[in-house]
C-alpha positions as CSV (number, residue, x, y, z in Angstrom):
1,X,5.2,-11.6,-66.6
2,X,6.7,-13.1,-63.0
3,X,2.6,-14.7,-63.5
4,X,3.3,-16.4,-67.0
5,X,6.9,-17.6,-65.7
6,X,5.8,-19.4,-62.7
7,X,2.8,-20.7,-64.4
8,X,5.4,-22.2,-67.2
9,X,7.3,-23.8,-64.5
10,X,4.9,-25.4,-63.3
11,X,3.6,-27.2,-66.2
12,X,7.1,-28.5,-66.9
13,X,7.1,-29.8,-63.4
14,X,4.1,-31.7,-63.7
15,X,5.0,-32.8,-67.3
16,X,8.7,-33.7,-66.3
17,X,7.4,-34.9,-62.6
18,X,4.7,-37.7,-64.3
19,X,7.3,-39.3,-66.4
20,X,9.0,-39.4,-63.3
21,X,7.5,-40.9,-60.0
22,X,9.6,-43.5,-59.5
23,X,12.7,-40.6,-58.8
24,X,13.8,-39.4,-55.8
25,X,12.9,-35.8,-54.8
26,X,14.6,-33.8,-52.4
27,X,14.8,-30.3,-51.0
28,X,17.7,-28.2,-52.0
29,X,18.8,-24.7,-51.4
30,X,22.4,-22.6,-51.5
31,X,23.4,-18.8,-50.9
32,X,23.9,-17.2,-54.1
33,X,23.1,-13.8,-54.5
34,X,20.5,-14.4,-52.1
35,X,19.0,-17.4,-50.0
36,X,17.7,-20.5,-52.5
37,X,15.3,-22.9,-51.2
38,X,13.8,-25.3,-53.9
39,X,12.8,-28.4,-55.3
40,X,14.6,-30.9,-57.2
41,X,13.5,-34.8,-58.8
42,X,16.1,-36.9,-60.0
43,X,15.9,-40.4,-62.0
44,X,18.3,-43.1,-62.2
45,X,19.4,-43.6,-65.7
46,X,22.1,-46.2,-65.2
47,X,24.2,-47.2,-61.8
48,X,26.5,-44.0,-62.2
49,X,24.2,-41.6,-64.0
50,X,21.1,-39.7,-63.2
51,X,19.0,-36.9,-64.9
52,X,18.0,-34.2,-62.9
53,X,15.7,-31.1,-62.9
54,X,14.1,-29.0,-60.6
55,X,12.9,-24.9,-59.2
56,X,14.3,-22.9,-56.8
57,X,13.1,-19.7,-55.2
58,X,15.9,-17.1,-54.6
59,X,15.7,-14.0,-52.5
60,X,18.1,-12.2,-54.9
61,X,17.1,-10.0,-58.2
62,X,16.8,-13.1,-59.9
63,X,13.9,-15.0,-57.7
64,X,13.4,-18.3,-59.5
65,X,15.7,-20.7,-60.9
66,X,14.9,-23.6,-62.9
67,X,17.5,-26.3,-64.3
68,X,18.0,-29.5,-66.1
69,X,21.0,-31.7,-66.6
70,X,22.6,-35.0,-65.8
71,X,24.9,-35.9,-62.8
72,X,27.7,-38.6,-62.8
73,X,29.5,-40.1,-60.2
74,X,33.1,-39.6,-59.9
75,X,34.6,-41.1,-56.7
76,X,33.5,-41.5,-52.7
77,X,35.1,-38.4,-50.8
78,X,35.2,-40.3,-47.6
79,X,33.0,-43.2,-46.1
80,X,29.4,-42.5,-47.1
81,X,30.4,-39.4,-48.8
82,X,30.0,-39.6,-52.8
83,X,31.1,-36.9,-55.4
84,X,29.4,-36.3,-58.3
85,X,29.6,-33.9,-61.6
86,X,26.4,-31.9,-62.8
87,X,26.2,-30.3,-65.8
88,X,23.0,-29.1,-68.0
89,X,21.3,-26.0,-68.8
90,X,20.1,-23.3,-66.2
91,X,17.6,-20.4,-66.3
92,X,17.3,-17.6,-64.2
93,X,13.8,-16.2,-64.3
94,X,13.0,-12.4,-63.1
95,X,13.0,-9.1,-64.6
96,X,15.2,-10.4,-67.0
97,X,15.8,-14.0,-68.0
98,X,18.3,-15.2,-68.6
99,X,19.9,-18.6,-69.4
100,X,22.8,-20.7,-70.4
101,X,25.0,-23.7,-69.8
102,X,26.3,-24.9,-66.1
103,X,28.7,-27.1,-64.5
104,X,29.0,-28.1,-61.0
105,X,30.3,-30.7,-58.0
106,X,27.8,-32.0,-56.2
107,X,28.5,-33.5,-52.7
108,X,25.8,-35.7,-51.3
109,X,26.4,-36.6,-47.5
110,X,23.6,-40.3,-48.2
């Protein structure tokens, strides 16, 4: 099952990732229920929003998340500093999948 799962992922990496090369990846990771270290491409669709999508590997129960969304800039925190909102759709793949909306701040130090 874990197999089929990562094998899925994959292809929608590669299909989202060639429609993409002109995005910016990056490495991302968090402490959830566990340590997250993943990937992540996003693509500028105008000067204040961006799609996004990407995989993480968690250490938790749940070891691979994938997600897709948007992300819009709100305001600079400080010098440098910019603020943006994330929202989309998140899936949390393991012995159980499970999936659903998701909202978030995103604080991006470049």
């Amino acid at each position: 099952m874990i197999k089929n799962i990562f094998i899925a992922v994959a292809l929608l990496i590669l299909l989202f990732g060639s429609t993409s090369f002109a995005s910016s990846p990056a490495v991302i990771g968090g402490i959830r229920d566990g340590v997250a270290l993943g990937l992540m491409m996003e693509n500028n669709l105008s000067n204040k929003a961006k799609l996004r999508f990407g995989f993480e590997a968690n250490t938790s129960n749940t070891p691979g998340i994938i997600f897709i969304g948007g992300k819009w800039f709100l305001s600079n925190v400080g010098s440098g500093f910019p603020m943006f909102m994330s929202g989309g759709i998140v899936g949390y793949l393991g012995n159980s999948a499970q999936g659903g909306p998701y909202i978030s701040l995103v604080f991006e130090r470049f």
